[in-house]
C-alpha positions as CSV (number, residue, x, y, z in Angstrom):
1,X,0.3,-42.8,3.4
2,X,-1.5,-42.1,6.6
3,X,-0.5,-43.3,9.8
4,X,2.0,-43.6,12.6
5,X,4.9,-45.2,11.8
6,X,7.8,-46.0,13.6
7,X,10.9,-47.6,11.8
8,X,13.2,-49.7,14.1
9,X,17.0,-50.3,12.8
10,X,19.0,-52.9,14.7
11,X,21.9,-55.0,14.3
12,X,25.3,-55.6,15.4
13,X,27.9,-52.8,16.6
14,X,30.1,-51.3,14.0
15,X,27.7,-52.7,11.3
16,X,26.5,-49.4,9.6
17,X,23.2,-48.8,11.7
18,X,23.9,-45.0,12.7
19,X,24.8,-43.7,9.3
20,X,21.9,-45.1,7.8
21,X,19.0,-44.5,10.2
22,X,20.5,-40.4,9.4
23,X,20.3,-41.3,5.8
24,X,16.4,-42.1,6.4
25,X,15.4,-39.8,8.9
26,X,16.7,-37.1,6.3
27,X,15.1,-38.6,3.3
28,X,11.4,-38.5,5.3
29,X,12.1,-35.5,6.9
30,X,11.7,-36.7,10.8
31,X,13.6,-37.5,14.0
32,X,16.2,-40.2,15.4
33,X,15.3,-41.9,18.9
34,X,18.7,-43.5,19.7
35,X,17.9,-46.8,22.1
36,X,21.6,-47.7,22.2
37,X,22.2,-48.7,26.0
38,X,25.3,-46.9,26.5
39,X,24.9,-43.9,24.5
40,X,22.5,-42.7,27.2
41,X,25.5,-41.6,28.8
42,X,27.2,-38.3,29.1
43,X,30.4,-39.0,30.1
44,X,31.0,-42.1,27.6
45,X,32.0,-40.5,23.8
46,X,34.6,-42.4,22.6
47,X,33.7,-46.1,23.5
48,X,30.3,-45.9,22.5
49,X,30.6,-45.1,19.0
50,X,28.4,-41.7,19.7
51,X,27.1,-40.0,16.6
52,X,29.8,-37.0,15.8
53,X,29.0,-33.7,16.6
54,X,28.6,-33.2,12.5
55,X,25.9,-36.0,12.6
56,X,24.1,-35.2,15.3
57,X,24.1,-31.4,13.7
58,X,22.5,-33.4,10.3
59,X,19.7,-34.6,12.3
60,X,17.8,-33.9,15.5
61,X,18.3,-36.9,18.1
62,X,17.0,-38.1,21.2
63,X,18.4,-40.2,23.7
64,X,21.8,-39.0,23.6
65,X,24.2,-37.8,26.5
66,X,20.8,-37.5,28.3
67,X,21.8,-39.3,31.6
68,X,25.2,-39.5,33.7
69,X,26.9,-43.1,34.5
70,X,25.9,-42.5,38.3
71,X,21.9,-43.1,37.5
72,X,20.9,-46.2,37.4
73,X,19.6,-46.5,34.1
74,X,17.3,-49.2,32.6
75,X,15.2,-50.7,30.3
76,X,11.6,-49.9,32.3
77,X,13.1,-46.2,32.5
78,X,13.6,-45.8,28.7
79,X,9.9,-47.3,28.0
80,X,8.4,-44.8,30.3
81,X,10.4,-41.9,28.5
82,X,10.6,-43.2,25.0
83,X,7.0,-43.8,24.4
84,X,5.5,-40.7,25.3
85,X,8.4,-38.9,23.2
86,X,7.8,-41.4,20.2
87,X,3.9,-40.9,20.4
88,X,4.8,-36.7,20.4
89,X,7.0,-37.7,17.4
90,X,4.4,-39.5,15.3
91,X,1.4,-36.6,15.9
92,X,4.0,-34.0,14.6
93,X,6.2,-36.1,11.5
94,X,3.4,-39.4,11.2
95,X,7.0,-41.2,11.3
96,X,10.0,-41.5,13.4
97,X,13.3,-44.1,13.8
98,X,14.5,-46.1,16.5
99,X,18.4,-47.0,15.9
100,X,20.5,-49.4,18.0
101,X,21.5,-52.6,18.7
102,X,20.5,-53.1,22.3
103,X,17.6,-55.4,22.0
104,X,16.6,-55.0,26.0
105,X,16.0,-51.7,24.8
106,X,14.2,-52.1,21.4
107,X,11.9,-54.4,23.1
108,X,10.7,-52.7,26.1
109,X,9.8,-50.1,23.4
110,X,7.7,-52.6,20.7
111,X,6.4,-55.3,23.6
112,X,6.8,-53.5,27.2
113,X,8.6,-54.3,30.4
114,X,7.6,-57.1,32.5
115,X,6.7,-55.6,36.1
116,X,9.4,-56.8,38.7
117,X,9.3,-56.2,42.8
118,X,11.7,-53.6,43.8
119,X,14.6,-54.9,45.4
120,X,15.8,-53.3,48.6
121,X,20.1,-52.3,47.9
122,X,21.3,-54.6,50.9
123,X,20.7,-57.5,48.9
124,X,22.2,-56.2,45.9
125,X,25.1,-54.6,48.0
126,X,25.7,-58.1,49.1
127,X,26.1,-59.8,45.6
128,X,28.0,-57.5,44.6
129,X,30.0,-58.1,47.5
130,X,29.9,-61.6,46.9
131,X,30.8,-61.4,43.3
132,X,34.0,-59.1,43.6
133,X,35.2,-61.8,46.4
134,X,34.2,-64.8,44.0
135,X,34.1,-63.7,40.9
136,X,31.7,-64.6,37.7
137,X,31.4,-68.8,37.6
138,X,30.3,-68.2,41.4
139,X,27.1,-66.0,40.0
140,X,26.4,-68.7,37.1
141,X,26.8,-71.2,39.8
142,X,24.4,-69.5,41.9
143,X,22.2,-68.5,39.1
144,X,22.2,-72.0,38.1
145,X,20.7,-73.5,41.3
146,X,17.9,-70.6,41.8
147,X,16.7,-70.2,38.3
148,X,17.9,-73.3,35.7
149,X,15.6,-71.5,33.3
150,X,16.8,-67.8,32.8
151,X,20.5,-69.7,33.2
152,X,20.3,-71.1,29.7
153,X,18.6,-67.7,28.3
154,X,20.9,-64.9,30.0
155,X,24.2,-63.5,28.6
156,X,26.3,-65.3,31.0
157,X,29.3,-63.4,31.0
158,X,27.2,-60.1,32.1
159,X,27.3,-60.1,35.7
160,X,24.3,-57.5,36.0
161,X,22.3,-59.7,34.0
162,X,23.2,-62.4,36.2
163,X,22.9,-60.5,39.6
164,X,19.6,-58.8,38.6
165,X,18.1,-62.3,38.3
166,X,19.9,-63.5,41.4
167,X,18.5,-60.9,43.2
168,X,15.0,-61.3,42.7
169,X,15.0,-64.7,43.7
170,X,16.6,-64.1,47.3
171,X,14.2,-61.4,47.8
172,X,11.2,-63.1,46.7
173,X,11.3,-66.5,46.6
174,X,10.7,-66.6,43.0
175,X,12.6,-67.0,40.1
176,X,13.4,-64.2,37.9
177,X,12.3,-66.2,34.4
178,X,8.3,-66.5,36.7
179,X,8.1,-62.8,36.1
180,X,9.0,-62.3,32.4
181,X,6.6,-62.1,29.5
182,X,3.7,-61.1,31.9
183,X,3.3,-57.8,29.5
184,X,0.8,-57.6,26.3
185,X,1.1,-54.5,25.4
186,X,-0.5,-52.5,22.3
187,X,1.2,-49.5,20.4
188,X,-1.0,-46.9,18.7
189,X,1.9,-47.2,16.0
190,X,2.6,-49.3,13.1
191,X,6.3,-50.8,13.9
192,X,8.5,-51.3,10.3
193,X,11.8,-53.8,11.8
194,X,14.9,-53.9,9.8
195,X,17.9,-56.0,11.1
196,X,20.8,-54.3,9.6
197,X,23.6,-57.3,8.7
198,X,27.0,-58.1,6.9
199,X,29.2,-60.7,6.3
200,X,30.3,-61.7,9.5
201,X,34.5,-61.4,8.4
202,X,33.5,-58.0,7.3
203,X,31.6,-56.9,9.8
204,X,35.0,-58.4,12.7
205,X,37.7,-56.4,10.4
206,X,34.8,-53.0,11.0
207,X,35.0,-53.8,14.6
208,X,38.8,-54.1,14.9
209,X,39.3,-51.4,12.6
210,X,36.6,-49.1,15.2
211,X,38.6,-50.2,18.3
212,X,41.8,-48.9,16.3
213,X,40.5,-45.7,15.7
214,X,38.7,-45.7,19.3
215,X,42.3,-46.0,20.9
216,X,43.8,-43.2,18.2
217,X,40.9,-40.8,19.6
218,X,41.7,-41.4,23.0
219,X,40.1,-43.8,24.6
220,X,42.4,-44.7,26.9
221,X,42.4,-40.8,28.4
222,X,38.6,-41.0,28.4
223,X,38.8,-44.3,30.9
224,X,41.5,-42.9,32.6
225,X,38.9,-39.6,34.0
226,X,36.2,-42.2,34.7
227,X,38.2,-44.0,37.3
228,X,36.3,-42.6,39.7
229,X,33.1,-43.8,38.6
230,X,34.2,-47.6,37.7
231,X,31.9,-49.1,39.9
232,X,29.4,-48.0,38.6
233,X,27.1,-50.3,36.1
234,X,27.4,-48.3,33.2
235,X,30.9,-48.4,33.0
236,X,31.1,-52.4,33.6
237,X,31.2,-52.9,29.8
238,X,33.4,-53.6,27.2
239,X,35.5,-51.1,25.9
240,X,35.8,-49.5,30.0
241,X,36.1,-52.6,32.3
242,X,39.2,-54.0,30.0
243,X,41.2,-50.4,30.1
244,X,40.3,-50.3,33.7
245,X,42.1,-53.4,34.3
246,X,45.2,-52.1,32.2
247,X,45.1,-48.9,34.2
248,X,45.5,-51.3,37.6
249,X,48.6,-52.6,36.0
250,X,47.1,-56.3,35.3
251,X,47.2,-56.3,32.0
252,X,48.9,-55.1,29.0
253,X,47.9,-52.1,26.8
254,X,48.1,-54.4,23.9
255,X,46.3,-57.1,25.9
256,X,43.4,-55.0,26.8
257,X,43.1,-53.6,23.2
258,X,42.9,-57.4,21.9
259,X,40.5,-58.3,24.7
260,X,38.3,-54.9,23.4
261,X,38.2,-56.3,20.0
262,X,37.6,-59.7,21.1
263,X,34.5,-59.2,23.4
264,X,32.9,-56.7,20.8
265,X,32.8,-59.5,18.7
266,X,31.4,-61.7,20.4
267,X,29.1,-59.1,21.8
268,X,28.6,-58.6,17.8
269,X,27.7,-62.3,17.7
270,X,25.0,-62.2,20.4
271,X,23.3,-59.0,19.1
272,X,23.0,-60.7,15.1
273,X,21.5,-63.7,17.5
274,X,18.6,-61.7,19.1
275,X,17.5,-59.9,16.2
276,X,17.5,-63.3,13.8
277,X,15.9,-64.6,16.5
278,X,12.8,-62.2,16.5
279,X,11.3,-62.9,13.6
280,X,9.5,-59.9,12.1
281,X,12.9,-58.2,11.5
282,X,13.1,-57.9,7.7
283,X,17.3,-58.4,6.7
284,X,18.7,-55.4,4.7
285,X,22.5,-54.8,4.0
286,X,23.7,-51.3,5.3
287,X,24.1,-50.3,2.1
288,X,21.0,-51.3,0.5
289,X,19.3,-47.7,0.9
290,X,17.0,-48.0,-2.0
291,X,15.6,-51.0,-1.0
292,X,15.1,-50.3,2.1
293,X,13.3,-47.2,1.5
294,X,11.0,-49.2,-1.4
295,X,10.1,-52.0,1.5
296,X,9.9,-48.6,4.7
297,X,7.4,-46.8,1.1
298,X,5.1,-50.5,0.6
299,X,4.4,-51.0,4.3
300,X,3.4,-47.7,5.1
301,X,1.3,-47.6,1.6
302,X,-0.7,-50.8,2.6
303,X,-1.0,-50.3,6.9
C-alpha cells in the first residue's frame, strides 16, 4: 500500500463530516487538514461548528483558529499553505484527510487557483460603498450587465462572491468568468473523494437541532464581542450577519434564529449541489464507516 494518499471528505454542514474524518484519521494513524472556510478563524467557536476541545485533543489538526477575522483570507492563501503542509504530511504518514464542506476550498487544493490581477482597495472600497447604499439586487443587477456568465454560476445571495467578480471587471475590463479555469495543475498525491450525504429531512432537523444548541452555547454572547469587527468579510455569514441584525434592534431574536436555520439550509442545499456536481466524489452515508474504509483500503491497494 505504497503511496501518497490524500482522502477528501465533503458534504453538507451538520451532516456528520467532522466526526468521521476523526474516526479515519485514528483508524490509519495520520492527521486532519480542516479546509472549512470559517473555521480558519480564531475568534469564531460557536457558529462554526469547530471541533471540541476533546476532539481536537483525539487527533492532531490543521487549519484551525489559525487566522483572525481581520485578514483577509482566501482560497489562493489556503493552496499556498495547504499544499506544502499536505506534501510534509504524506512523506511522514503516506496518507492524510481533508474534511469540510467548502468546495472553493477543496478545490484550490485538488485543481489550483486560477491567477487573478490584484485589485487596488478604492475600487473595492467603492462597491462596498455602493452595496451598503443599494443593497444586494443592485450587485446582481450590476453583475448581470458585466459578466452574464459567472451571473448564472455564482451564489447570488453572497455579496463577496458577487463584488469580487464585479470588481475585476471595473478594473480590467474583463470579466471575472475570462479568468477561471486557466489552472492545470498536477498533485504528486493520489486524491480518494468521498461526498458525505443524508436524507435531506434528516439532514434539515440536524441543522435546526445545531442552531438550537449553537444559541444554548452562547452564540448570541459570541456575536455580541464581534461587533466590532462586523464589517469585516469573515463575519458576513450566516449564523453572525443575522444576530448582528438582531443586535441593531431590526429584527427579532426568534426571527434571527429562524433566518439562521433557514439559510444553513439552503447553504446545506448548495454545498450537496457542488459536490454531486463533481463527479469523482464517491457517495457514502456518515455512518457507513466500514465501507468506507473497505473503498479508502481498495484504492490505495490498486494506485
Amino acid at each position: 500500500m505504497a503511496g501518497r494518499f490524500l482522502v477528501v471528505i465533503g458534504g453538507p454542514t451538520a451532516v456528520g463530516k467532522t466526526r468521521l474524518a476523526i474516526e479515519l484519521a485514528k483508524y490509519y494513524d495520520c492527521e486532519i487538514v480542516s479546509a472549512d472556510g470559517r473555521q480558519f478563524y480564531r475568534e469564531m467557536n460557536i457558529g462554526t461548528a469547530k471541533p471540541t476541545e476533546e476532539e481536537l485533543a483525539l487527533v492532531k489538526h490543521h487549519f484551525i483558529n489559525t487566522h483572525s477575522v481581520t485578514e483577509l483570507y482566501g482560497a489562493g492563501h489556503f493552496e499556498k499553505e495547504a499544499i506544502p503542509l499536505i506534501d510534509q504530511l504524506l512523506d511522514k504518514q503516506g496518507m492524510c484527510i481533508m474534511v469540510g464542506g467548502s468546495g472553493l476550498y477543496i478545490n484550490a487544493v485538488l485543481n489550483g487557483v486560477d491567477e487573478f490581477p490584484e485589485i487596488p482597495a478604492p475600487v473595492r472600497d467603492e462597491l462596498n460603498a455602493a452595496f451598503a447604499k443599494q443593497g444586494l439586487a443592485w450587485l446582481q443587477d450590476t453583475l448581470k450587465q458585466c459578466d452574464e456568465t459567472y451571473y448564472h454560476k455564482v451564489d447570488l445571495n453572497n455579496p463577496q462572491r458577487l463584488i469580487r467578480a464585479i470588481e475585476v471587471f471595473k478594473h480590467t475590463g474583463k470579466p471575472f468568468s475570462s479568468y477561471l479555469n486557466q489552472t492545470s495543475i498536477q498533485r504528486t498525491f493520489t486524491t480518494i473523494p468521498l461526498f458525505i450525504t443524508m436524507d435531506r429531512e434528516a439532514l434539515y432537523e440536524r441543522i435546526n437541532q445545531r442552531v438550537e444548541t449553537m444559541m444554548r452555547e452562547g452564540l448570541e454572547k459570541e456575536v455580541r464581542g464581534l461587533l466590532p469587527f462586523r464589517n469585516c468579510n469573515a463575519l458576513k455569514t450566516v449564523g453572525y450577519s443575522e444576530l448582528f441584525d438582531y443586535l441593531d434592534g431590526t429584527i427579532t431574536l426568534e426571527t434571527a434564529v429562524e433566518k439562521i436555520k433557514q439559510r444553513t439550509r439552503q447553504y446545506a442545499k448548495r454545498q450537496i449541489t457542488w459536490f454531486k456536481n463533481q463527479g469523482d466524489f464517491e457517495a457514502f452515508e456518515p455512518e457507513n464507516v466500514e465501507q468506507i474504509k473497505a473503498y479508502i483500503d481498495i484504492i490505495r491497494q490498486h494506485a
